[in-house]
C-alpha positions as CSV (number, residue, x, y, z in Angstrom):
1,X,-25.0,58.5,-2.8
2,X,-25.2,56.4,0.6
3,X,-22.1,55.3,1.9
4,X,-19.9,51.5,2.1
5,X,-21.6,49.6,4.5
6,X,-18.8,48.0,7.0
7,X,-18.5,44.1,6.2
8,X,-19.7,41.6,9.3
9,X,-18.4,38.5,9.0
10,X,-21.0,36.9,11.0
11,X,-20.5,33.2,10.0
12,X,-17.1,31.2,11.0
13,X,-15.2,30.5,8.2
14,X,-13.2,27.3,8.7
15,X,-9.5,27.8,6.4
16,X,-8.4,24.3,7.9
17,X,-5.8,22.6,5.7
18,X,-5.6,25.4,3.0
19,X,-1.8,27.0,4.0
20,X,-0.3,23.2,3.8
21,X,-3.0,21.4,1.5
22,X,-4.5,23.1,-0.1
23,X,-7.8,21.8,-0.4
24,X,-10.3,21.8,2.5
25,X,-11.8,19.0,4.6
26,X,-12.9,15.7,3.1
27,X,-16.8,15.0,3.8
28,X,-16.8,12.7,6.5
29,X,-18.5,12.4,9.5
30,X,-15.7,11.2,11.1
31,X,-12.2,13.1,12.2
32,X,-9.4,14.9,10.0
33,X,-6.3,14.1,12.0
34,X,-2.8,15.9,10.7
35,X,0.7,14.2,11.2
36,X,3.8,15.8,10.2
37,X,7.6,14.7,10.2
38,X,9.0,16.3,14.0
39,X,12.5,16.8,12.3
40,X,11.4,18.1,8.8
41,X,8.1,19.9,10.0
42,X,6.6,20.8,12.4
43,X,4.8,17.6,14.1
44,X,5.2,16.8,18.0
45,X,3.4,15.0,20.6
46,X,0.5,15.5,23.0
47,X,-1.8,17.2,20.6
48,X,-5.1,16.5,19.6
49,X,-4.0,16.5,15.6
50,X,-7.2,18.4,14.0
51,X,-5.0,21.6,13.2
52,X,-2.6,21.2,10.3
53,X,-0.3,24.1,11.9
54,X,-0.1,21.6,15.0
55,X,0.3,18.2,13.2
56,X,0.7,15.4,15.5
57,X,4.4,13.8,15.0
58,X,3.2,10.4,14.8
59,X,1.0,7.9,12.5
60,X,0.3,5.8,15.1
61,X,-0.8,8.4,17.8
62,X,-3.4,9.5,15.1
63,X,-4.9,6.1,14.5
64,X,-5.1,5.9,18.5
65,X,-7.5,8.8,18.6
66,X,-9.6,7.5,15.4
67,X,-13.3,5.7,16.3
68,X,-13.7,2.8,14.5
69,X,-16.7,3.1,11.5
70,X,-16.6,6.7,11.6
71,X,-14.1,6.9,8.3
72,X,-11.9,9.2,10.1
73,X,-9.1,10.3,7.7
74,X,-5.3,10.9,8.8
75,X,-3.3,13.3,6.4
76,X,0.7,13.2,6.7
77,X,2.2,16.4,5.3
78,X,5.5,15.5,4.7
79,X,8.5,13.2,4.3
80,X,8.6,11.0,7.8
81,X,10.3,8.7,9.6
82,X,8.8,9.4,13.0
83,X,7.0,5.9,14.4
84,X,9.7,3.8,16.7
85,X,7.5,0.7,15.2
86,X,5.3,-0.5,13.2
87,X,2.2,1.3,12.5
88,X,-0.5,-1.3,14.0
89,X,-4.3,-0.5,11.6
90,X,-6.6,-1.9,14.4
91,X,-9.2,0.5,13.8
92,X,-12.0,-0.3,11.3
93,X,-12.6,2.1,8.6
94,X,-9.3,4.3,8.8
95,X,-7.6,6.1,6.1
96,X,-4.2,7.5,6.2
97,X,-3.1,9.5,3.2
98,X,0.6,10.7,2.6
99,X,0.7,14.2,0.8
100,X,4.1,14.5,-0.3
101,X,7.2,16.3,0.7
102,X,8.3,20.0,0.4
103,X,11.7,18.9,1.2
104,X,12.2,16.3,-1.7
105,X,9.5,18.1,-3.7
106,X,7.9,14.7,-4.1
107,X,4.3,13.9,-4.6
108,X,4.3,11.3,-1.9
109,X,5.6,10.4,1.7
110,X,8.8,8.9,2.6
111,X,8.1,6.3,5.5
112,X,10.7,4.4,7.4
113,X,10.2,3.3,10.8
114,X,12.3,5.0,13.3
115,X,15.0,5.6,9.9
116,X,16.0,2.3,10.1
117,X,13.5,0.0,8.8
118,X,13.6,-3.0,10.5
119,X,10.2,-3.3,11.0
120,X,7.2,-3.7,8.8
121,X,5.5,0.0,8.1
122,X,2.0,-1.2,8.8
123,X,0.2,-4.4,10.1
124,X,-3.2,-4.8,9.1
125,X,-4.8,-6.6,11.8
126,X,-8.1,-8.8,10.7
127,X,-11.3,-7.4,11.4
128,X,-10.3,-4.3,12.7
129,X,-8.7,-3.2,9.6
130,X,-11.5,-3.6,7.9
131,X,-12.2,-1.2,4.9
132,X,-8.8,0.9,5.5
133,X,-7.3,3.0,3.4
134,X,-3.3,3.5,2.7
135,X,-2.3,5.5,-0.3
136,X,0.9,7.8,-0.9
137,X,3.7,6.2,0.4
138,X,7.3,5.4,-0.7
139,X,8.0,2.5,1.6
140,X,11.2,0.7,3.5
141,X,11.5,-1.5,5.7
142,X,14.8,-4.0,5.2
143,X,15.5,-7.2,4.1
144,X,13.7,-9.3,6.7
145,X,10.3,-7.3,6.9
146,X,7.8,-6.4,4.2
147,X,6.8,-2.6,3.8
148,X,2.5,-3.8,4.4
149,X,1.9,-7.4,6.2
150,X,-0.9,-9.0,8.0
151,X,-1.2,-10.2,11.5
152,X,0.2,-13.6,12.0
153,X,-2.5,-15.4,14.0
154,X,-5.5,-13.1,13.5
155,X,-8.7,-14.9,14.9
156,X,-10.4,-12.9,12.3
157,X,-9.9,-12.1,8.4
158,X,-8.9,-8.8,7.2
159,X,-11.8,-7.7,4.6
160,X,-11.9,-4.7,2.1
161,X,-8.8,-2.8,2.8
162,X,-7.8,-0.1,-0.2
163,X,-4.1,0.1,-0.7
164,X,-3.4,2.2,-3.9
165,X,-0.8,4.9,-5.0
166,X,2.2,3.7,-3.0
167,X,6.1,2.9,-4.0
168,X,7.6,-0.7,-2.5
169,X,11.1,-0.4,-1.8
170,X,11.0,1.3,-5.4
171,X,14.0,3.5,-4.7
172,X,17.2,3.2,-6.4
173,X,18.9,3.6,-3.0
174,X,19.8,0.1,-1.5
175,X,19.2,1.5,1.3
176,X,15.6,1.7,1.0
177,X,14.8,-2.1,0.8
178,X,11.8,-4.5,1.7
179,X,12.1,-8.7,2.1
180,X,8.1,-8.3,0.2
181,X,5.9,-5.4,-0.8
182,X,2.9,-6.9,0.9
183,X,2.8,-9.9,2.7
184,X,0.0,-12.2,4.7
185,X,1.4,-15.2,5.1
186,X,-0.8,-17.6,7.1
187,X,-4.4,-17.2,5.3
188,X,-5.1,-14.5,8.2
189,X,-6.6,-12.8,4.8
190,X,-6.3,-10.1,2.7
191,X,-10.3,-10.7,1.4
192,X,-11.9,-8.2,-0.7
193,X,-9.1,-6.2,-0.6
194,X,-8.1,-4.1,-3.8
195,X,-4.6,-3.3,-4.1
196,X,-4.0,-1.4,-7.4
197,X,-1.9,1.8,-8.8
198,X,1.3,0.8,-6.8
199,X,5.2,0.5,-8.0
200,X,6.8,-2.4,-6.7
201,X,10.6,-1.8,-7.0
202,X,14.2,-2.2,-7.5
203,X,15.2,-3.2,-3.7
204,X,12.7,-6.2,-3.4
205,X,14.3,-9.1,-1.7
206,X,11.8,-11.6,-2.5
207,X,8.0,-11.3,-3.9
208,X,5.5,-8.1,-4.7
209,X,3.0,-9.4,-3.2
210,X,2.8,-12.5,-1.5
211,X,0.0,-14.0,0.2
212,X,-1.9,-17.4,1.3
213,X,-5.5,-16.4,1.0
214,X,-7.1,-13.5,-1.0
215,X,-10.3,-14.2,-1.9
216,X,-13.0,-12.0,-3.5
217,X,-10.0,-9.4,-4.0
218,X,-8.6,-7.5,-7.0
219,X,-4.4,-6.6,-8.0
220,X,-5.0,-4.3,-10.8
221,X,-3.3,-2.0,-13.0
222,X,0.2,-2.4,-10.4
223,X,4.0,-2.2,-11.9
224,X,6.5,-4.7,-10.6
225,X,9.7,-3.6,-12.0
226,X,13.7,-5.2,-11.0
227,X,12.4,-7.6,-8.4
228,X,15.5,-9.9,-8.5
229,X,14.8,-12.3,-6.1
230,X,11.1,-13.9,-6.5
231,X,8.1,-13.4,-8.1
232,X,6.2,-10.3,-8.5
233,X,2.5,-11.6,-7.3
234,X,2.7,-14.8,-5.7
235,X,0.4,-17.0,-4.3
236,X,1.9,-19.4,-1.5
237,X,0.9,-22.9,0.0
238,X,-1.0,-22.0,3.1
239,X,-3.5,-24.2,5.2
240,X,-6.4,-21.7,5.0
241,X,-6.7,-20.9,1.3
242,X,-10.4,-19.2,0.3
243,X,-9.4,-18.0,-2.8
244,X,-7.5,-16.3,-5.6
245,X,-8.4,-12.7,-6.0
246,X,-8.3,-11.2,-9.7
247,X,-5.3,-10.3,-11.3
248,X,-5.7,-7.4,-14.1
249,X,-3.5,-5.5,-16.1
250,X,-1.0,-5.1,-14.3
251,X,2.6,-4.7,-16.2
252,X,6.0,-6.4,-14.9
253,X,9.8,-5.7,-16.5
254,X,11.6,-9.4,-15.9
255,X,13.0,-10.5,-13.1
256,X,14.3,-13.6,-12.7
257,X,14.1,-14.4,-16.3
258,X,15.2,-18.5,-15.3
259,X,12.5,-18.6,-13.1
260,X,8.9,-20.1,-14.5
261,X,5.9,-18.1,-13.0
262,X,8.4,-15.0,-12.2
263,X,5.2,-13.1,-12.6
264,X,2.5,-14.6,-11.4
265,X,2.4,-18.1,-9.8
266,X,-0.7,-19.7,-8.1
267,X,-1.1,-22.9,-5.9
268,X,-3.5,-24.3,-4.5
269,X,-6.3,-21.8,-4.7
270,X,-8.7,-21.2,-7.8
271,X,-11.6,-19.1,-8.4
272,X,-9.5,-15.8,-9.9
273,X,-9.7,-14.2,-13.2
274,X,-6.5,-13.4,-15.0
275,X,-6.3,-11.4,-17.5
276,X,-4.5,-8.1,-19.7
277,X,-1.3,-8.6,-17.5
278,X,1.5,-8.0,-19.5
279,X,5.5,-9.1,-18.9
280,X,7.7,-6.9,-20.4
281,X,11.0,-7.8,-22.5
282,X,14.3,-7.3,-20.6
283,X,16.8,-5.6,-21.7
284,X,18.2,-8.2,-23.7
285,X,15.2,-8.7,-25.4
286,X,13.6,-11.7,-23.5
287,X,11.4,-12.8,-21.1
288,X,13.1,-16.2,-20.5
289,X,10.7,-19.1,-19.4
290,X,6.8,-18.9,-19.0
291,X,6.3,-16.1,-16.5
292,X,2.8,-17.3,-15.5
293,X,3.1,-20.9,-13.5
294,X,-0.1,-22.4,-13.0
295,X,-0.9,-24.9,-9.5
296,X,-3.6,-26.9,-9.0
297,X,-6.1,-24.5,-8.4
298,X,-8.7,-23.5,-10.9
299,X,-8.0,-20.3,-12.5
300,X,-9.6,-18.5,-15.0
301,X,-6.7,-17.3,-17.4
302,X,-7.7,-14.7,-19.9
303,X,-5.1,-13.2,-22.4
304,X,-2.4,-12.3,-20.6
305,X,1.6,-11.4,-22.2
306,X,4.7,-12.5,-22.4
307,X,6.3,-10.2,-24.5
308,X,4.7,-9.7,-27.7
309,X,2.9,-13.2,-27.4
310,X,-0.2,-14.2,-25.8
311,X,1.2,-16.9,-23.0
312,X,-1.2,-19.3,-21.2
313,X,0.3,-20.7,-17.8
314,X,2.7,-23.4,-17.5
């Protein structure tokens, strides 16, 4: 009977990702760039990021080393609050992916800049944030700064960003606040742009999402739940308005239960369909006034919820 042959391994096996992920590579042609928390990992500076044993320490340094088009991908392995400021998207075609926390055993990423959060998390800045990606984040900032906004004064739109899976100032903690979950507030754009699967939370000063020019986008399937002190998806008066996006089935627990269109209001744009959003009793059993406020754009309302009862706009 002839012997074992000895075992050549003759071929590199790449086991990148699998002690901390889990799960190998994405297929991209681009780069896989690893950032970690420096106080709750192991994540520190002047590193080149493609080893998850040697994460870089922060977001931004990642995005740095990214090539725009190439749909490099940026993986954050655990709770962090590393960036002194806000995390600037000016590289097309970026995604950055929060993977949870061993320390909180949490399925997504804490991020506050620099622990304090007075500063926005990210700024999307026009063109070249086109088609990013931001998913699995709870997110801070404080009562003056949203957790996602827009460059002010963008000479070009922002198109097609994807920003799905994350929690707005959705923490009971009051320390974990945000003045707006996502905010572009000069018709710099937020065009083609799906935002959908997110929680916007308790700690919410003002609006969900609040924006001057969407067009061609989508708000889908989001929950806005204890926003106290505006409206959940609001469109504002802005001198470059394109467009409404659509608005579907998304689900909202009252707010300000006074306030007509505490849901959804619209201005001066038109062009969006509206439709399967539902607005939840509170706890008192009422929705108070209309929660959908109609401007003088032209909308195309679908059935939509107020309670129990289909509600057409005020």
């Amino acid at each position: 009977m002839a012997g074992f042959q000895q075992l050549r391994v003759t071929r590199k096996v790449d086991f990148r990702g699998a002690t901390k992920l889990g799960v190998g590579d994405p297929l991209t042609r681009g780069k896989v760039l690893y950032v970690d928390s420096a106080s709750w990992g192991v994540g520190a500076s002047g590193r080149d990021g493609t080893d998850p044993n040697y994460p870089l320490d922060k977001i931004d340094s990642a995005v740095n080393l990214c090539t725009a088009g190439d749909n490099d991908y940026i993986f954050v392995l655990n709770s962090y609050d590393n960036d002194a400021t806000t995390i600037t998207m000016d590289i097309a075609s970026v995604h950055v992916i929060g993977l949870g926390s061993i320390n909180l055993a949490a399925p997504y990423c804490w991020l506050k800049i620099a622990g304090t959060g007075a500063a926005a998390c990210f700024t999307l800045q026009g063109s070249n944030s086109a088609n990013v990606e931001i998913a699995g984040f709870a997110m801070a900032a404080d009562a003056s700064h949203a957790c996602i906004t827009t460059k002010t004064g963008a000479s070009t739109e922002l198109v097609y960003a994807w920003i799905h899976h994350n929690g707005f100032a959705a923490s009971g903690d009051a320390a974990f606040l945000a003045q707006d979950g996502i905010l572009e507030a000069d018709g710099t754009g937020l065009d083609g742009t799906l935002v959908e699967d997110n929680l916007f939370g308790w700690q919410i000063a003002r609006d969900g999402i609040r924006f001057v020019d969407f067009y061609w986008g989508c708000i889908r399937k989001n929950i806005f739940r204890g926003l106290t002190g505006g409206v959940a998806i609001d469109q504002i008066t802005g001198g470059h308005s394109d467009g409404m996006p659509d608005i579907l089935d998304n689900k909202c627990f009252q707010q300000a239960a006074t306030v007509e269109g505490a849901f959804i209001t619209t201005t001066d744009a038109g062009g969006g369909l509206i439709d399967g959003n539902v607005c939840a009793e509170d706890a008192t059993g009422t929705c108070g006034n209309n929660p959908y406020l109609e401007g003088t754009g032209a909308n195309a309302w679908g059935i939509n919820w107020k309670g129990y009862a289909v509600t057409l706009p005020a």
